[in-house]
C-alpha positions in Angstrom: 0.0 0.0 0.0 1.5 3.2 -0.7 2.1 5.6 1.5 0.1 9.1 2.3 0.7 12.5 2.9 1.1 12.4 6.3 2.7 9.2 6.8 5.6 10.8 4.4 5.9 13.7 6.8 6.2 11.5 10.0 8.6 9.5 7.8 10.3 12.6 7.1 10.5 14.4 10.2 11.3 10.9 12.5 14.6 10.2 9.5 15.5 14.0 9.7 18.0 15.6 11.7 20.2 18.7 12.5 23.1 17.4 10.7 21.1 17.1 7.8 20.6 20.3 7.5 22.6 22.8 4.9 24.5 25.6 6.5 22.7 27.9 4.1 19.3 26.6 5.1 20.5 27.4 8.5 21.4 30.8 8.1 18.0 31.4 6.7 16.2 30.1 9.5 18.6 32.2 11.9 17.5 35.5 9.6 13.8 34.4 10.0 13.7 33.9 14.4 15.3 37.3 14.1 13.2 38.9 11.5 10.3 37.3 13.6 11.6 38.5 17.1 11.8 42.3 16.2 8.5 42.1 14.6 7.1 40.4 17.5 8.5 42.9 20.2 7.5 46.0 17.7 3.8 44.9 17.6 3.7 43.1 21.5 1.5 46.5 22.7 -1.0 46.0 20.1 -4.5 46.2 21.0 -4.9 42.6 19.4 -2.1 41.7 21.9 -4.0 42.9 24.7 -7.0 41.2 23.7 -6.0 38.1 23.5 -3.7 38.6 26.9 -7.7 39.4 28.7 -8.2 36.0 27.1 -5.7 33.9 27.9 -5.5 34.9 31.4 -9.6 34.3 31.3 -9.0 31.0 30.6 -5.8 29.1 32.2 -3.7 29.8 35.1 -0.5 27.4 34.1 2.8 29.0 33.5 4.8 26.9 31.1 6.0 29.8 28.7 6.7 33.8 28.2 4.4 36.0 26.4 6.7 38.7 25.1 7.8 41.7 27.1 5.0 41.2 29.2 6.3 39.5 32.4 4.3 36.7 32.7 3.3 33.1 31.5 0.9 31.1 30.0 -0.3 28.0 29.0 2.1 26.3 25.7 -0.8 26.8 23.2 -1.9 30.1 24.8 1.8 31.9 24.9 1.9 30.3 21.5 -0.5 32.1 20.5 -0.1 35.5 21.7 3.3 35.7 20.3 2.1 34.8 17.0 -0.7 37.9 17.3 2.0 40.3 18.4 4.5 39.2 15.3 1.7 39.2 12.8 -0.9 42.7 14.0 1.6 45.1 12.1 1.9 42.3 9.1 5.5 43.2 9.1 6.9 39.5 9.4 8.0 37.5 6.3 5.9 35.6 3.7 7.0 32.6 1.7 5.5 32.6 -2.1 4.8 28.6 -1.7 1.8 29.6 0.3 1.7 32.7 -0.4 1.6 33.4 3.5 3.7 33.9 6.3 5.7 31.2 7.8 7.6 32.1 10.5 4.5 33.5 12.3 3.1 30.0 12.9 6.4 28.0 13.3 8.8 30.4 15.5 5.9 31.0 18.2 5.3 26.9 18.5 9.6 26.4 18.7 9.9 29.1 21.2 7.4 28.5 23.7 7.9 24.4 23.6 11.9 25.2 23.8 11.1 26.7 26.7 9.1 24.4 28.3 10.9 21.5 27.4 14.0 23.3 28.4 15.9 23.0 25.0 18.5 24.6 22.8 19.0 26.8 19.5 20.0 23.6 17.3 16.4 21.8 18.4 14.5 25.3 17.4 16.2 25.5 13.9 15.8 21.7 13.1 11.8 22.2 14.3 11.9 25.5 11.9 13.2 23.7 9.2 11.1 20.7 9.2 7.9 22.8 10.0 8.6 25.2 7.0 9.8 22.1 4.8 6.3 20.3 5.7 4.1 23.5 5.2 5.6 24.5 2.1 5.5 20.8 0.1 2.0 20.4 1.3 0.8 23.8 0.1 2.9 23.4 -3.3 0.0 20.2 -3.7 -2.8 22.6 -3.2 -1.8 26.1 -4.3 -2.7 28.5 -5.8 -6.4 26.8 -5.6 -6.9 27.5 -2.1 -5.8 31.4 -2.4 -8.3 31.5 -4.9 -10.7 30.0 -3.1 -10.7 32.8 -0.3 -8.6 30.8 2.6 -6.1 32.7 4.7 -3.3 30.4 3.8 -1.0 31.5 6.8 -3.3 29.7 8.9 -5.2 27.5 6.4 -1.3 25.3 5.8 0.3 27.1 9.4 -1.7 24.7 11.4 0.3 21.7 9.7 3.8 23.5 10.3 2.4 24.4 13.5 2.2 20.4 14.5 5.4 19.4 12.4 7.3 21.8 15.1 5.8 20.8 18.4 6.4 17.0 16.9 10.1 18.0 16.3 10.5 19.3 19.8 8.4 16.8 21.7 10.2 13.7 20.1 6.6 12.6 19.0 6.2 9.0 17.3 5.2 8.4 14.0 1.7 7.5 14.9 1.3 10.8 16.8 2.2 12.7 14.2 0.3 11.2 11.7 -3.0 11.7 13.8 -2.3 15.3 14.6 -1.8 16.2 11.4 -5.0 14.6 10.8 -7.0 16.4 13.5 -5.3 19.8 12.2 -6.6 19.0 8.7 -10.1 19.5 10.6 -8.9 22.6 12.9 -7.6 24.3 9.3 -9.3 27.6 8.6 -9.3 31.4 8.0 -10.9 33.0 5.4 -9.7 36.4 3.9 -12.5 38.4 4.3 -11.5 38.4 7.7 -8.4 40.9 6.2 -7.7 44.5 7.9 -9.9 43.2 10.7 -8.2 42.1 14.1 -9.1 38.3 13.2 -6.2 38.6 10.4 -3.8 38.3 12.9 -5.6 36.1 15.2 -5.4 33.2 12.3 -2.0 33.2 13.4 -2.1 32.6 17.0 -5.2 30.4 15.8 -2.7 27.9 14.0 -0.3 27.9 16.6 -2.4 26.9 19.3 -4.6 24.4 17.0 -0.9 23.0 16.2 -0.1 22.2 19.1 -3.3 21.3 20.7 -3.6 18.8 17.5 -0.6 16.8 18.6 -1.7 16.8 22.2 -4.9 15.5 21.1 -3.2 12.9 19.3 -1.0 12.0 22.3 -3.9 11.5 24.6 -5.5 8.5 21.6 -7.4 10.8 19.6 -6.9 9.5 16.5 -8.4 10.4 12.5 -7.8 9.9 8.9 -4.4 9.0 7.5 -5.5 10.1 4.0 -7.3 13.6 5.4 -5.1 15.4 3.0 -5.1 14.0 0.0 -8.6 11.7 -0.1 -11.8 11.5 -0.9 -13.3 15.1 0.7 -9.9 16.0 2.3 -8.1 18.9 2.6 -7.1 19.5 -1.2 -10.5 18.8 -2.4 -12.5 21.0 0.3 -10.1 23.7 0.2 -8.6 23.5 -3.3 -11.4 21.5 -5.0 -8.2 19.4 -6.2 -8.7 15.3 -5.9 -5.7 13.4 -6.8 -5.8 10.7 -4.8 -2.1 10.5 -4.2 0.7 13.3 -3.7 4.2 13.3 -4.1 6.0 15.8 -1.4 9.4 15.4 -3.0 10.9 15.4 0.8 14.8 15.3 0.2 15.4 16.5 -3.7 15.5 20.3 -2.8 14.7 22.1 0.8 11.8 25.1 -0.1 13.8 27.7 1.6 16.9 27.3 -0.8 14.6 27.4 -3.8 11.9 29.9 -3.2 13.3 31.3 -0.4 11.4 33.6 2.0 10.4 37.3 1.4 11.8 39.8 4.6 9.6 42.9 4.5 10.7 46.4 4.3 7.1 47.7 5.0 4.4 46.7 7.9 1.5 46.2 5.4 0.5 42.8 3.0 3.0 42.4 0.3 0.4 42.4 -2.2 1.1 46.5 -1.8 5.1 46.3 -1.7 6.2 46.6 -5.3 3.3 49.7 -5.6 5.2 51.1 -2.6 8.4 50.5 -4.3 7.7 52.2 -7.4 5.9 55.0 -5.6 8.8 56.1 -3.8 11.3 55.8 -7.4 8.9 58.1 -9.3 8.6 60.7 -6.4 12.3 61.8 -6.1 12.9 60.9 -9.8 10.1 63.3 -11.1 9.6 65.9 -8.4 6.4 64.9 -7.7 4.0 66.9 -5.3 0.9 65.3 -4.4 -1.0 68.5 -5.8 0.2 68.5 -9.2 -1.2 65.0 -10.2 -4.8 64.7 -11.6 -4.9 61.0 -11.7 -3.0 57.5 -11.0 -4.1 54.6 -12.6 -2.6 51.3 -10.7 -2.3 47.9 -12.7 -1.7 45.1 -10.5 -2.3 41.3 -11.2 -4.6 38.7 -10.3 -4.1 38.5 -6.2 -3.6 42.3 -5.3 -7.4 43.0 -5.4 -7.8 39.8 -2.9 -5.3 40.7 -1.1 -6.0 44.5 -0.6 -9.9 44.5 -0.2 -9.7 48.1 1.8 -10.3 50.9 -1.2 -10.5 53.5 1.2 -9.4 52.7 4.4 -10.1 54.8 7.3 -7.6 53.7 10.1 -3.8 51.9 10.3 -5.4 47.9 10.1 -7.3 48.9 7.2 -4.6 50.5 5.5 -2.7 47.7 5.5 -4.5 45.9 3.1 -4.9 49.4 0.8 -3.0 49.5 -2.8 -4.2 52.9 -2.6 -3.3 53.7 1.1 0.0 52.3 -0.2 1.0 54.6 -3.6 -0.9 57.8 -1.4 1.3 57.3 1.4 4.7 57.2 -0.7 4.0 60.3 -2.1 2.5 62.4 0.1 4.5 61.3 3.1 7.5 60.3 1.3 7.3 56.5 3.0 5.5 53.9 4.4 6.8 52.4 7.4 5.8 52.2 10.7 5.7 56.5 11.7 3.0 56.2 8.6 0.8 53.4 9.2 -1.2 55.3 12.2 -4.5 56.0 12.8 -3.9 59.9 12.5 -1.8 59.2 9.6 -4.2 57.2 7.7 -7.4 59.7 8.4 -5.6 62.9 8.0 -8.0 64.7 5.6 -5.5 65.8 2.7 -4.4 62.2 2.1 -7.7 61.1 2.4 -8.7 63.5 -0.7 -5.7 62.1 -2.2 -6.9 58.6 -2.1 -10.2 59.5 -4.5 -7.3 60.4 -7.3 -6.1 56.9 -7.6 -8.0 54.2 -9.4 -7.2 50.1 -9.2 -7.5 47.8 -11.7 -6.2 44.5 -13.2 -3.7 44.9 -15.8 -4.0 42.6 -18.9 0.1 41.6 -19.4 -0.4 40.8 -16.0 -3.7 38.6 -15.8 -1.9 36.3 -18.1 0.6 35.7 -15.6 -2.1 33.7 -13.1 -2.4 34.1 -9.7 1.4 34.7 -8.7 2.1 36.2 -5.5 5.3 38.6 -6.3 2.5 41.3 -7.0 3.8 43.1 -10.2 2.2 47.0 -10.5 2.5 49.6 -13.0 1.7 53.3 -12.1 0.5 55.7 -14.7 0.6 59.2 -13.2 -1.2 61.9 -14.7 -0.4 65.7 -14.2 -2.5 68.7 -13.3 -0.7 70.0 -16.2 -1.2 66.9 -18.8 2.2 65.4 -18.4 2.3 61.4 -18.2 4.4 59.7 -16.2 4.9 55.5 -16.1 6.6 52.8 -13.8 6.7 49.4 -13.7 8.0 47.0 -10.8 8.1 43.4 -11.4 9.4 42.7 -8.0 9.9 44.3 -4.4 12.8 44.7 -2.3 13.0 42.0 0.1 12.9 38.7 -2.1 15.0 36.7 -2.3 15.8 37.6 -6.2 16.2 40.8 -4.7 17.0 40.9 -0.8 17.3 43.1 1.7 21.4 44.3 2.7 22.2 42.9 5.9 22.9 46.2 7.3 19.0 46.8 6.1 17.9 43.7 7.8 19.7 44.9 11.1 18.4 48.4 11.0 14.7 47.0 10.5 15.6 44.9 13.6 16.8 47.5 15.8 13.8 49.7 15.0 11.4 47.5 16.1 13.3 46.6 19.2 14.6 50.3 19.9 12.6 50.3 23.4 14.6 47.4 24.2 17.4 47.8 26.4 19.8 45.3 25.0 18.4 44.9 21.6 22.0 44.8 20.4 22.8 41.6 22.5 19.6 40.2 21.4 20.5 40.1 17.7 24.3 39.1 18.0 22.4 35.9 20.4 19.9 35.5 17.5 22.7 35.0 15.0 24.4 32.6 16.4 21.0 30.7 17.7 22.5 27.3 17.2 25.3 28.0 20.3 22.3 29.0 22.6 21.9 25.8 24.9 18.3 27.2 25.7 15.9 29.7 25.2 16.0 31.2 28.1 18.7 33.1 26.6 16.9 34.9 24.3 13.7 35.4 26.1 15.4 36.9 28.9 16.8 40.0 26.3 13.2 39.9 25.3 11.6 40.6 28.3 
């Protein structure tokens, strides 16, 4: 009998280990904990954060890991999941374009709390991130770009597997526990996107993490389920994807995901879908002078998943904005960026950019409709003057992929100002990069808090 999905992954992640791993793989996975920890700490005062604090502390009094930079402990799952909403409320944290969702934001949370609890090192957290990411990515590649299209959040929709693949790595789970929890996560799998620019977004996150790891606990305690949940008759694919093949090939051990599509590190705290806009925005205004009251016009083409994506045409606070093509471009020239001082609530309703907004107009461009539903997020910008000058752009591709990466000096000064209010912030990112000497987490999560 051949094998399934999940019985490939347990076969994978039980024949898997550190030493197995490519030093280059390794250095990515170091980039994304500290991508994901200065993301975290920038957005751990969120009033998503705070929310689910009130609930976590509604709901269990164990302490068995940190919530960042708030002093105090939770349950696994719920700590977990907290973290997960602080990384991912300012959607600043890295996106891979296998799922077309962010990784790290349902994988790091699950290694850091169970390294915790289970009082393990740097080397166990980068072999749990690398099988998690490994796992999520192969099984999405199966089922993408269907699901997208479909409407699923696919950071949580495929999270929830990585979720479970990193807990399993950390909590030595057997082959039959794994293959059960990724079973019961095929049922815990959800998120949809109209749930975008809304608190919820983020929560998907922290939802993945704790379903993760409350899918392998359920496992450990007998629950069992379906071996073929992924790939059979009314399965994941076919529910999600409306894809039935009956059989999948994961490819486990011909090419690791993270050396071939690598992962996206974000210059902007806003969905990517707006990022080559924002690009190209902020070329043209230097280049051609621009003030915001000399255009008449700009007309935006963007592909296939942009208008998914960014479902906010006129947004009227910083969550909303976030998922605004026009928010975007209208920011980059009339503030001259689009980082964290501009994605505010004052920011966002001030009445001039408002106005400002009602100039630009969205569409899907025709070169790029033929291109499918990619998730690099090609734009052009056709600028029309007051004074009947045109002006065009084109960006195929924004700063931060891997085709075209952030400096390392970038990535550090993106660390240290989300971290700034830290004290040691500096020791926190030399520790970071060298992750795999760290004999425990404690390490870290004492710079942290």
């Amino acid at each position: 009998m051949k094998e399934t999905a999940f019985e490939k992954v347990a076969k994978f992640v039980q024949e898997t280990s550190y030493e197995d791993l490519p030093p280059k793989l390794i250095d990515i996975i170091k980039m994304a904990f500290t991508d994901y920890v200065g993301v975290s700490v920038a957005g751990a005062r969120h009033k998503n954060v705070m929310a689910m604090i009130k609930y976590a502390k509604l709901n269990s009094k164990k302490r068995e890991a940190s919530v960042f930079c708030h002093g105090f402990k939770s349950s696994v799952q719920l700590a977990a999941m907290i973290n997960a909403v602080s990384s991912h409320s300012l959607d600043f944290d890295d996106v891979s374009l296998s799922t077309i969702g962010h990784p790290s934001v349902v994988i790091a949370p699950v290694c850091f709390t169970l390294s915790e609890n289970l009082n393990l090192g740097g080397k166990d957290m980068i072999l749990a991130y690398a099988l998690a990411s490994e796992v999520m990515h192969k099984l999405a590649l199966c089922a993408m770009p269907e699901v997208s299209q479909n409407g699923w959040h696919t950071t949580s929709v495929f999270g929830v597997f990585g979720a479970v693949v990193a807990a399993a790595v950390l909590k030595r789970s057997s082959k039959s526990e794994i293959i059960s929890a990724l079973g019961i996560a095929a049922s815990k799998a959800s998120g949809v996107r109209a749930n975008f620019g809304t608190s919820v977004k983020a929560y998907h996150a922290g939802m993945a993490c704790f379903n993760g790891i409350d899918s392998l606990l359920l496992a450990g305690c007998g629950l069992s389920s379906s071996p073929y949940s992924f790939e059979g008759v009314d399965g994941f694919m076919q529910t999600f994807g409306g894809i039935y093949e009956g059989e999948v090939d994961l490819k486990f051990g011909d090419t690791w995901d993270l050396l071939q599509n690598g992962l996206i590190f974000k210059r902007y705290p806003s969905c990517s879908g707006a990022h080559p806009a924002i690009d190209l925005a902020l070329e043209m205004g230097p280049k051609y002078g621009l003030n915001f009251r000399d255009i008449k016009r700009i007309d935006v083409g963007c592909s296939l998943l942009a208008p998914k994506e960014l479902n906010y045409e006129f947004p009227t606070d910083a969550l909303q904005a976030k998922f605004s093509m026009r928010y975007a471009i209208a920011s980059a020239l009339f503030y001259g960026g689009a980082g964290l001082g501009e994605y505010t609530n004052e920011k966002v309703a001030d009445p001039q950019i408002q106005e400002f907004m009602r100039k630009i107009y969205v569409s899907v461009d025709d070169e790029f409709k033929k291109l499918g539903f990619i998730g690099t997020s090609p734009v052009k910008i056709k600028i029309t003057l007051e004074n009947g000058e045109i002006l065009n752009g084109k960006c195929l591709l924004a700063k931060g992929n891997p085709q075209n990466p952030l400096s390392t000096d970038e990535m550090a000064s993106k660390f240290y100002e989300c971290t700034k209010d830290l004290g040691e912030n500096k020791r926190l990112f030399e520790r970071l990069n060298e992750l795999e000497k760290c004999e425990n987490s404690e390490e870290i999560l004492n710079l942290i808090s």
